[in-house]
C-alpha positions as CSV (number, residue, x, y, z in Angstrom):
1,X,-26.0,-23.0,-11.7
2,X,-27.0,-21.8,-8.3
3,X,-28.6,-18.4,-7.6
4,X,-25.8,-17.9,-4.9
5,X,-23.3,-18.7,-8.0
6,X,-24.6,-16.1,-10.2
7,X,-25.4,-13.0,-7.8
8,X,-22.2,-13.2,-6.6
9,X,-19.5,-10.0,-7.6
10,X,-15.9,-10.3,-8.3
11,X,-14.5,-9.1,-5.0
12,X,-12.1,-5.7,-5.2
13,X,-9.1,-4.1,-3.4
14,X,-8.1,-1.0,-3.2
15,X,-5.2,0.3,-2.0
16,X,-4.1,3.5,-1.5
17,X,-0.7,4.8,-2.3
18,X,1.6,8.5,-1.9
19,X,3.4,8.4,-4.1
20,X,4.3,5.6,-7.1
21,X,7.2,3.1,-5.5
22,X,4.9,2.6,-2.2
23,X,2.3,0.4,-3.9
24,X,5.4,-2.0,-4.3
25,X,7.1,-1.8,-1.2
26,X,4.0,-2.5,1.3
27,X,0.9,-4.9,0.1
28,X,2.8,-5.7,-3.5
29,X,2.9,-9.5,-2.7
30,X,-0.5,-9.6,-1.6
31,X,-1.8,-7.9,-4.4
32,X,0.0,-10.3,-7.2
33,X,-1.7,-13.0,-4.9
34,X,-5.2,-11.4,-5.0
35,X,-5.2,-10.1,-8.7
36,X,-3.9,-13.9,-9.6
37,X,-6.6,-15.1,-7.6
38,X,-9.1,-13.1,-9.8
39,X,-9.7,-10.5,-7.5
40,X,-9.7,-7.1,-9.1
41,X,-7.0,-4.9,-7.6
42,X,-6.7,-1.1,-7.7
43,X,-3.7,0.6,-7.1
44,X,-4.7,4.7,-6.0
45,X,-1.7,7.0,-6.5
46,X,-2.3,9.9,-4.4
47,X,1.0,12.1,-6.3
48,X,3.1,11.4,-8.9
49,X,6.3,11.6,-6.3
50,X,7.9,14.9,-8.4
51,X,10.0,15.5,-5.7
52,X,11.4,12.4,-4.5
53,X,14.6,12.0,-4.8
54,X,16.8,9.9,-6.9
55,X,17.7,6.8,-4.7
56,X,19.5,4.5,-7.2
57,X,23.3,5.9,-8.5
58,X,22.8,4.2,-11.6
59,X,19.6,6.7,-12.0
60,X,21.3,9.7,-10.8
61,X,22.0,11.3,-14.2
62,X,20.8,14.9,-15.9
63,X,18.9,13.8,-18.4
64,X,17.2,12.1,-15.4
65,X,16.6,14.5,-13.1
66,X,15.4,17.0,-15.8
67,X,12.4,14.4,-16.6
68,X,12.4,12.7,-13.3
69,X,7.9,13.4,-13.0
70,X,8.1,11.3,-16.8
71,X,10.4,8.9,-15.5
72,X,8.6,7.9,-12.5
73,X,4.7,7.4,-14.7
74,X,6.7,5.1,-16.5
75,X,8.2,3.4,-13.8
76,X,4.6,2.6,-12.5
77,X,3.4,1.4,-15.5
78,X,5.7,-1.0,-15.5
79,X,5.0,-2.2,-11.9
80,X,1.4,-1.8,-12.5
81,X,1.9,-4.5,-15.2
82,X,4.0,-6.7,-13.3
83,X,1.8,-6.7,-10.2
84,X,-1.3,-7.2,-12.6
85,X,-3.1,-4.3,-10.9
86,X,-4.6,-1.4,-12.3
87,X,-3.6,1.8,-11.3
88,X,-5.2,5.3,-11.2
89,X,-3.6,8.8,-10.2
90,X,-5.4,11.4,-8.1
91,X,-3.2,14.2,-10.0
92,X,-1.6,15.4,-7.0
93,X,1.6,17.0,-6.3
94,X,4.3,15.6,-4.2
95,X,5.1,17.0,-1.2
96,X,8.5,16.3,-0.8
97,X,10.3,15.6,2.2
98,X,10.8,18.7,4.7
99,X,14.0,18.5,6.3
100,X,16.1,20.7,8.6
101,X,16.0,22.5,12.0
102,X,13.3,23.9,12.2
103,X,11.3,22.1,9.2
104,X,10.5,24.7,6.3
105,X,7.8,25.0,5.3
106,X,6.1,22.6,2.5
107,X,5.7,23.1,-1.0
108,X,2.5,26.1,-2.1
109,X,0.0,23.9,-3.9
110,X,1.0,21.0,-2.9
111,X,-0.8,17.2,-1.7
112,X,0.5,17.7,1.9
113,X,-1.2,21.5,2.1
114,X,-4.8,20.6,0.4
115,X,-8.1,21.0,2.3
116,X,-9.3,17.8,3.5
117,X,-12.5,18.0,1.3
118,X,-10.2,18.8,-1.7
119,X,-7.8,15.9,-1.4
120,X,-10.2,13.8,-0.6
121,X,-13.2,14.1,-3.3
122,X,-11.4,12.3,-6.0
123,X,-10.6,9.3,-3.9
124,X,-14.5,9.2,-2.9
125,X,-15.1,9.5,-6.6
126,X,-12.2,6.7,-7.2
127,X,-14.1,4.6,-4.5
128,X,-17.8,5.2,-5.9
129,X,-16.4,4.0,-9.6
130,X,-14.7,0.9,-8.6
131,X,-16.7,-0.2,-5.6
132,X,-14.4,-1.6,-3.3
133,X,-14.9,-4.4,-0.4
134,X,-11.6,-3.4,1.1
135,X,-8.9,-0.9,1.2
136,X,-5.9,-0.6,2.6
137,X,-3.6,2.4,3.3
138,X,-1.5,3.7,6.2
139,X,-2.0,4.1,9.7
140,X,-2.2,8.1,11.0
141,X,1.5,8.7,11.0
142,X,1.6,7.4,7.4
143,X,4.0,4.1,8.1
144,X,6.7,6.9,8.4
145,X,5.8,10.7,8.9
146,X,6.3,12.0,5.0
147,X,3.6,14.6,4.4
148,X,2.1,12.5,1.9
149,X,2.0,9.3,3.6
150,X,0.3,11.5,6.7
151,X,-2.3,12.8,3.9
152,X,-3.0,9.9,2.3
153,X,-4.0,8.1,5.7
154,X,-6.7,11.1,6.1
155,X,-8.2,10.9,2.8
156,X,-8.4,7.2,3.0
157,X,-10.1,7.1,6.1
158,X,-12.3,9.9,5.0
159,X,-13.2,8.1,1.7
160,X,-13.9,5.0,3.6
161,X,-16.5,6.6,6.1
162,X,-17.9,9.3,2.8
163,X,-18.1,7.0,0.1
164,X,-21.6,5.2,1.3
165,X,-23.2,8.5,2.3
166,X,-25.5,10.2,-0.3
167,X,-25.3,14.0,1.2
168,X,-21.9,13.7,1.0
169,X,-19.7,14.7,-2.1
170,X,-22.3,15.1,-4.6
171,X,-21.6,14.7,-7.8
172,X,-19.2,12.0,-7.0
173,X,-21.3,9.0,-8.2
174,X,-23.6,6.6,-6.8
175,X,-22.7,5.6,-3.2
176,X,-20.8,2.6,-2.0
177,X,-19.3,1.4,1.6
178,X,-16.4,-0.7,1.3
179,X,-16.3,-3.1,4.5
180,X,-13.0,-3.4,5.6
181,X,-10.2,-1.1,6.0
182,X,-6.6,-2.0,6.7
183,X,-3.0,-0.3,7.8
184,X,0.0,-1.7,6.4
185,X,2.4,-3.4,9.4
186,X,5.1,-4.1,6.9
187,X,8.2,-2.6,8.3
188,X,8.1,-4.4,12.1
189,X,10.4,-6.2,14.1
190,X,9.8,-9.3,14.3
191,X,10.0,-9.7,10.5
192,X,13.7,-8.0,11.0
193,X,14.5,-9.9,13.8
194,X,13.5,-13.4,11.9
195,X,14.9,-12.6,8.7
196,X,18.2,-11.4,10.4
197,X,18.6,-14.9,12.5
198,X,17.7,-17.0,9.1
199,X,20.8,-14.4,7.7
200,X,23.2,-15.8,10.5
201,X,21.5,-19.1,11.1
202,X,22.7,-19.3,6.6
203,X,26.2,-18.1,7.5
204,X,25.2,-15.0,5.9
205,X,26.4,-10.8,7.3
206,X,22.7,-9.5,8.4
207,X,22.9,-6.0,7.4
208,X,19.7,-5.5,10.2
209,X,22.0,-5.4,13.1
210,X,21.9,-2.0,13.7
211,X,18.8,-1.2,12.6
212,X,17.2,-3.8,15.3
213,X,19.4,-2.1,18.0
214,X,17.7,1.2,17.2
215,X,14.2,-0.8,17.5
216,X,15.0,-2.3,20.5
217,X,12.0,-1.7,23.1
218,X,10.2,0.1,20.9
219,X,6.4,-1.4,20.6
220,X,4.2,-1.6,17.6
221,X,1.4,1.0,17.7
222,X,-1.4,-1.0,15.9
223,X,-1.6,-4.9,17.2
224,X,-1.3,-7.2,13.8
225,X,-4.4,-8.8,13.2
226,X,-3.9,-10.2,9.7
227,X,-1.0,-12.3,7.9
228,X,-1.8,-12.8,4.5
229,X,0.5,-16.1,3.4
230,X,1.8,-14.3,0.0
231,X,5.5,-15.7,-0.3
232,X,4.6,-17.3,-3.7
233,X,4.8,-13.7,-4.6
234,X,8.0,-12.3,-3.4
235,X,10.2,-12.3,-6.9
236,X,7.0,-10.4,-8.6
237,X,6.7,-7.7,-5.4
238,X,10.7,-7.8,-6.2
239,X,10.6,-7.5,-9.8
240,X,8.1,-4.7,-9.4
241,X,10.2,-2.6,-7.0
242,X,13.6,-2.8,-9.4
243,X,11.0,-1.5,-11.6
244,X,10.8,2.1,-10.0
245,X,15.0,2.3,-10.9
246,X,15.1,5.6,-9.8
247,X,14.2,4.9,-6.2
248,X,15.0,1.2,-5.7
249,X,18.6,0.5,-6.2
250,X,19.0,-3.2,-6.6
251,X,21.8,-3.9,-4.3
252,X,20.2,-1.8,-2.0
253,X,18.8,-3.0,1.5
254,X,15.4,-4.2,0.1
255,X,17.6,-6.9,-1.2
256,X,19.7,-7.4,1.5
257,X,18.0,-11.0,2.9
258,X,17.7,-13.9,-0.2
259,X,14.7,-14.7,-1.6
260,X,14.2,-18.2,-0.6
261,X,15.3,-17.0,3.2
262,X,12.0,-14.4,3.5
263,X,10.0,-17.1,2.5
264,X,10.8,-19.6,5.2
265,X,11.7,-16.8,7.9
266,X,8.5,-14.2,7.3
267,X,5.9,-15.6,4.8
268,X,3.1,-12.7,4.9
269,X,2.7,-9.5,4.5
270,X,0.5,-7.8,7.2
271,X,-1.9,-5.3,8.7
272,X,-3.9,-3.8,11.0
273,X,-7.6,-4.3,11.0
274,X,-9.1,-0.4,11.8
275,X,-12.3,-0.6,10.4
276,X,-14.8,-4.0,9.9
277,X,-18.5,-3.5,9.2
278,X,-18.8,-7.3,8.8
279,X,-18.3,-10.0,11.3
280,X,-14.3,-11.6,11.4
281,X,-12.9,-13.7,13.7
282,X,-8.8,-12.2,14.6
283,X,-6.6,-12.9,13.4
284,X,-6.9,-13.2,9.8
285,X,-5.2,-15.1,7.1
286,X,-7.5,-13.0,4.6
287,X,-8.5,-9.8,3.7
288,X,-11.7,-10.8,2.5
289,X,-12.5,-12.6,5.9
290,X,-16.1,-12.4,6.3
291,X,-16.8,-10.7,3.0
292,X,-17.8,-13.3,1.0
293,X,-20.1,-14.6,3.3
294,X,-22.1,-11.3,3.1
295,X,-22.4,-11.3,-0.1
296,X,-23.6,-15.0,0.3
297,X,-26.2,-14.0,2.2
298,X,-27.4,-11.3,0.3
299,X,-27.6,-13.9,-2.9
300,X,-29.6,-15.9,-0.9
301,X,-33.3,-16.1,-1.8
């Protein structure tokens, strides 16, 4: 066996999440592709999503509710399992979602409201443990502006540049600089517009209609630099997300376009490139573009 064979490391994702339910509605495809692949997938859960709110009517019971933080750790373990991923809380508390004219005011205590240096120190500590190559979160107005979603975008991106620096967070482990970090582009519309014409072009209703009028004109902030081909995945990134019942409600609109139409009409799942410290050509097919051969050259004698 070669020396380039031996030196080389298992390659590792991270991911960052808000709350438990995200991790299988953006990326989930991508990682059940990766972990498959034997890539060694980490699932960060910034919240344990106390104060979300009950989405599914087949959920929405008392003895629900009254156990709903319970409910929710169980409905990531099963996701966890189903992605093949591991998965590690940071502990923090949801946020919720302020609503109302004007906005009141969030939560005392909670993930939304911590210094930076606070919310962040046990995602550099998460980072120095499991030594990432790449991570992936959302972009700066979190995919959609939840509070969460907003913090977990700063922590991540402080993590990222913190993790490899020795003076900073002490006590958090040894160093380590993951290479690559990526946004989520999930929710965009050309996916919309191509799943809705597959819909029609089937003789199917598109329920996206409306939802692409309100789109209309409206650009994507981050250019899309990276389609990972994951459609292989879909039923387990579907399976995962009936598995957090109390926010996905399977007839719901995640549903709304068949399987086997996605996977002709939009076979990715994709991001923005924001951070590289190793050479890639754009766009990407991978995640891991220019990665490997890094550590190829550092095996070399």
């Amino acid at each position: 066996m070669s020396e380039t064979s031996t030196c080389r490391e298992p390659l590792r994702l991270m991911a960052v999440h808000a709350h438990p339910d995200d991790e299988s509605s953006k990326g989930a495809a991508t990682m059940a592709r990766y972990a498959a692949e034997g890539v060694q997938v980490l699932v960060v859960t910034c919240t344990g999503g106390e104060r979300g709110d009950i989405l599914n009517p087949a959920m929405d019971r008392p003895e629900i509710k009254e156990n709903l933080p319970a409910v929710r750790m169980e409905e990531m373990a099963k996701a966890r399992e189903i992605l093949g991923v591991e998965q590690q809380w940071l502990g923090f508390v949801d946020s919720g979602l302020p609503e109302g004219e004007p906005l009141p005011p969030l939560p005392e205590g909670c993930f939304g409201l911590q210094p930076i240096e606070v919310a962040s120190e046990p995602l550099v500590r998460a980072v120095r443990e499991f030594r990432p190559h790449v991570m992936l979160t959302y972009d700066e107005n979190g995919g959609y502006p939840h509070p969460d979603h907003i913090m977990t975008h700063k922590v991540s991106v402080e993590a990222f540049d913190a993790a490899g620096d020795p003076d900073r967070y002490p006590g958090t482990g040894e160093p380590w600089q993951p290479l690559k970090l990526y946004y989520h582009m999930t929710f965009h519309q050309d996916r919309y517009l191509a799943e809705h014409q597959a819909m029609l072009d089937a003789g199917l209703e598109s329920p996206y209609e409306e939802m692409l009028k309100r789109w209309q004109d409206r650009p994507l902030k981050w250019e899309i630099t990276t389609k990972v081909p994951c459609a292989d995945y879909f039923d387990v990134r579907d399976q995962a997300l009936i598995a957090h019942a109390t926010q996905i409600d399977p007839n719901g609109p995640f549903f709304a376009c068949p399987t086997d139409l996605r996977r002709k009409a939009w076979p990715t799942e994709d991001y923005h490139l924001a951070r590289s410290l190793v050479d890639t050509e754009l766009p990407e097919d991978d995640l891991f573009a220019g990665v490997q051969e890094v550590q190829e050259k550092v095996c070399l004698p």
